[in-house]
C-alpha positions in Angstrom: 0.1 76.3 108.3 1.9 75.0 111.4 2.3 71.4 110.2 3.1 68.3 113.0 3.6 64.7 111.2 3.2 61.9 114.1 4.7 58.6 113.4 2.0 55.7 114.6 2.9 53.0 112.2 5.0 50.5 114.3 3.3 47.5 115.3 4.3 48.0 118.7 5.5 44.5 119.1 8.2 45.5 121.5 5.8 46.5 123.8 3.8 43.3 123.2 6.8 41.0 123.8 7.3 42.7 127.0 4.1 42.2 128.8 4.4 39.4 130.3 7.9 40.4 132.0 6.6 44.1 133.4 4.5 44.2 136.8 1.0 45.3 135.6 -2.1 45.4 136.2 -4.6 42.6 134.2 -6.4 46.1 132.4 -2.9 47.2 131.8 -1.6 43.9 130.2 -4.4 43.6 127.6 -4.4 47.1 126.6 -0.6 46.6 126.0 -1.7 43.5 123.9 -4.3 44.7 122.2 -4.1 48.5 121.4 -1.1 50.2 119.3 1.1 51.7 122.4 -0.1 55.1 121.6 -3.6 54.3 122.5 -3.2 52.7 125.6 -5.1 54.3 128.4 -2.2 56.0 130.9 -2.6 57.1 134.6 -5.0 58.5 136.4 -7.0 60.2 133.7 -6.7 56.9 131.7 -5.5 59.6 128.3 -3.5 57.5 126.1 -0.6 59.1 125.0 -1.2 60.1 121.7 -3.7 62.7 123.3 -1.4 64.1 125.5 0.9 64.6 122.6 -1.7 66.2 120.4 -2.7 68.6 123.5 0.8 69.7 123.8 1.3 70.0 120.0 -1.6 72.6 119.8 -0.2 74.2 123.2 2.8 74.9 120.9 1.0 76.5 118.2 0.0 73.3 115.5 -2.3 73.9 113.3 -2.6 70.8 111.7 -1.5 67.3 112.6 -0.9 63.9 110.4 -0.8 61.1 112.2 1.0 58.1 110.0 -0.5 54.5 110.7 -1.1 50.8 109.5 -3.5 50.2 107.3 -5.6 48.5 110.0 -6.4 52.1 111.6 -9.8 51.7 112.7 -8.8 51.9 116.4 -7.0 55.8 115.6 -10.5 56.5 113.8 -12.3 56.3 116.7 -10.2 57.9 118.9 -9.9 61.0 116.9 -13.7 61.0 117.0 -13.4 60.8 120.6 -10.3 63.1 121.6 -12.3 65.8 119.3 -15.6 65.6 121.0 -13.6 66.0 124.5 -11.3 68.8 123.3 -11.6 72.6 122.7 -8.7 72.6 120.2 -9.4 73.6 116.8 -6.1 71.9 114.8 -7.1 69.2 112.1 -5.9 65.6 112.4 -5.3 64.1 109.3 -4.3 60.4 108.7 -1.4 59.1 106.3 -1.5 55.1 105.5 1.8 53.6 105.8 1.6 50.7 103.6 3.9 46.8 105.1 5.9 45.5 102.7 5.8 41.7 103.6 3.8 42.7 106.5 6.2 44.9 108.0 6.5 48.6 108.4 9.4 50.1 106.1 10.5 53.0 109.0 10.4 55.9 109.8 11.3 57.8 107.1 9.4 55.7 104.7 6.2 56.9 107.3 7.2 60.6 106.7 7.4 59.7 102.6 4.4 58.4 102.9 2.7 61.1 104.4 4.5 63.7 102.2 3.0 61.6 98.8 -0.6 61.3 101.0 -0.8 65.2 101.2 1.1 66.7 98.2 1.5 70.1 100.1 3.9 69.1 102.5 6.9 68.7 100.0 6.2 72.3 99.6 6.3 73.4 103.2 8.0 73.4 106.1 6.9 69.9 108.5 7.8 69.0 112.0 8.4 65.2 112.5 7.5 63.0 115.9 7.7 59.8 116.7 3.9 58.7 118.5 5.3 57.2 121.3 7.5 59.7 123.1 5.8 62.4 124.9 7.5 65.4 124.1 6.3 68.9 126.5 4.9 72.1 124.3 8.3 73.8 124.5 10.1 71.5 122.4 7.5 71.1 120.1 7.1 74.5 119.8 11.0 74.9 118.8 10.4 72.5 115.8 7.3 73.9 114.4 8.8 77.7 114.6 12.4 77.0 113.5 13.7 78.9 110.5 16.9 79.7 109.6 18.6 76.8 108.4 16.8 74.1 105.9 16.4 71.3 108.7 16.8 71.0 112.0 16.7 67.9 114.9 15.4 68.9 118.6 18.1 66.9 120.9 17.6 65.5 124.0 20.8 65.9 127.0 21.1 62.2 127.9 21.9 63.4 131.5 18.3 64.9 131.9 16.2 62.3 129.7 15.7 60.2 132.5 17.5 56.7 130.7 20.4 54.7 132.0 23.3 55.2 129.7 22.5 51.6 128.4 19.0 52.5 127.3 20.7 55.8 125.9 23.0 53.5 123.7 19.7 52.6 121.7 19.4 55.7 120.6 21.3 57.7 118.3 24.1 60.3 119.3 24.2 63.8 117.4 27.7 65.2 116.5 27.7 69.2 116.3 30.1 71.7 115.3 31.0 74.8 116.4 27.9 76.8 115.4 25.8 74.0 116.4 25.4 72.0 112.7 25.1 68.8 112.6 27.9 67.0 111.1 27.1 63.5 112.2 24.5 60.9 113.5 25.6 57.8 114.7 23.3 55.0 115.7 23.4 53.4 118.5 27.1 53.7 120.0 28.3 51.6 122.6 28.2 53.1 126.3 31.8 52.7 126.3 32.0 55.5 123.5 30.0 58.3 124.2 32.3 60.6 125.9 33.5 60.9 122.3 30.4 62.5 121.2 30.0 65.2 123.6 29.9 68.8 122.6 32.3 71.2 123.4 30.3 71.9 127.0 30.3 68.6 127.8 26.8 67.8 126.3 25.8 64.3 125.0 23.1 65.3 122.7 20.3 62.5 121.8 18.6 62.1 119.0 14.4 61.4 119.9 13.2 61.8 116.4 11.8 65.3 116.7 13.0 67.1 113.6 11.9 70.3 111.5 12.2 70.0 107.8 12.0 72.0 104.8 9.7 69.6 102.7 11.4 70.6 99.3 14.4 69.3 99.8 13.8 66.5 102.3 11.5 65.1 100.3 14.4 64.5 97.7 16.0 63.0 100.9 13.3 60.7 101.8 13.0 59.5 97.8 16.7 58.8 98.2 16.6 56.9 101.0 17.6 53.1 101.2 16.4 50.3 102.9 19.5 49.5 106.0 20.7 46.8 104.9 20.5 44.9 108.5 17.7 46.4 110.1 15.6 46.3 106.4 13.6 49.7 107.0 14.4 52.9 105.9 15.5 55.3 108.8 15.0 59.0 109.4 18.7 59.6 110.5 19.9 58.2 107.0 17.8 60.7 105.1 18.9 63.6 107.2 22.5 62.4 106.7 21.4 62.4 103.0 20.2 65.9 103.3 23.8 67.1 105.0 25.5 65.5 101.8 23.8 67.4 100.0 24.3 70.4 102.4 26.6 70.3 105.4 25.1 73.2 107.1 21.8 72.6 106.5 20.8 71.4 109.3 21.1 72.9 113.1 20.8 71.0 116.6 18.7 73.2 119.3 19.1 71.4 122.5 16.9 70.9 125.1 17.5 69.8 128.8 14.5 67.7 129.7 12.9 64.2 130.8 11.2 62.8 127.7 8.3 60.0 128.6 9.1 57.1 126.4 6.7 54.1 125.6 9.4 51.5 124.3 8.2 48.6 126.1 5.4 47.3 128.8 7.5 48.5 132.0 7.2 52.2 130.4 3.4 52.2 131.5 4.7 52.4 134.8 6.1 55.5 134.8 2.7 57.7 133.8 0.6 55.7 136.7 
């Protein structure tokens, strides 16, 4: 079964802490206050993103989708009732609890452990991995879901075409490939200054957006192995894929796509699907 893990657990407080500074709309401002950022009601049709997301992960062939939250998930109960009774898909959507620690999230790859120890399956399967508030098109949805060939693999984003300044693209992390495309590194956030260094040999700067295909045996190992930053205090999806290529350096491949990825970091995001 065609498997697509969505990572809702943040408590969206960038987007919270930026209201007041983005030019919105009073509806706008106290959905952004009130609503985890993936419910928000966007545009014209007033869908919030997390049903765009789910219509384009069935367009790419998911079957089933988990969708990691809170505890306090009554909101994402009532939406699935309501995206469900509005849509002709037939994929199930599953929920995954991502318990705080100290009333905090732990990260994202403690939000993929927890939903490969919610559903037991998953460690034996392979999983495709998205974060819930970047809206990523069918296509490269589709290339996580069907790849194959190697253990893992992370879906990377040319920072030329994802529609970011090159400051906003220094939040992200950079991939480092080799010659048949495996990833040999993942740096975190690198100063603009730097990233001509992590070009590919075309002249590519490939971006990590947390879309990632994994083989659950062995990245669940990963995940179980992976420590708390020791700055940041969660646990990160990079460092567990970086645990998986210490374990096996060609385990996992970089596909590369050349497209603008919607992103809802903070409040002046909304703008851009009005």
């Amino acid at each position: 079964m065609k498997t697509l893990i969505i990572l809702a657990g943040g408590r969206s407080s960038r987007m919270k802490n930026s209201v007041n500074q983005a030019e919105l709309s009073d509806p706008q401002k106290l959905a952004a206050r009130n609503l985890h950022k993936s419910l928000i009601p966007l545009g014209v049709t007033k869908a919030p993103l997390l049903s765009l997301l789910c219509d384009h992960a069935q367009q790419a062939g998911a079957q089933r989708i988990v969708i990691v939250t809170a505890p306090d998930n009554e909101a994402f109960h009532l939406w699935r009732t309501a995206y469900q009774s509005n849509r002709t898909h037939s994929a199930a959507i599953d929920f995954a609890i991502q318990q705080p620690i100290n009333g905090k999230p732990l990260g994202t790859a403690d939000a993929v452990l927890s939903a490969f120890e919610t559903f037991p399956e998953l460690q034996k399967s392979r999983v495709a991995i998205a974060n819930g508030d970047n809206l990523y098109s069918a296509k490269a949805i589709s290339i996580a879901l069907e790849h194959q060939h190697t253990p893992h693999a992370l879906i990377a984003y040319e920072a030329a075409h994802l529609g970011f300044d090159p400051h906003r693209i220094a939040s992200f992390a950079l991939i480092k490939v080799d010659h048949k495309n495996r990833v040999i590194a993942i740096v975190e956030k690198p100063e603009v200054a730097t990233h001509a260094e992590y070009k590919d040999s075309d002249g590519n700067l490939r971006v990590s957006m947390n879309l990632i295909s994994v083989w659950g045996p062995s990245f669940y190992k990963a995940l179980k192995a992976c420590p708390i930053h020791p700055l940041r205090g969660e646990k990160e999806l990079p460092e567990a894929i970086r645990i998986a290529i210490d374990s096996d350096p060609q385990s996992v491949y970089c596909h590369l796509v050349f497209e603008r990825l919607p992103d809802l970091t903070s409040a002046a995001d909304l703008q851009t699907f009005s």
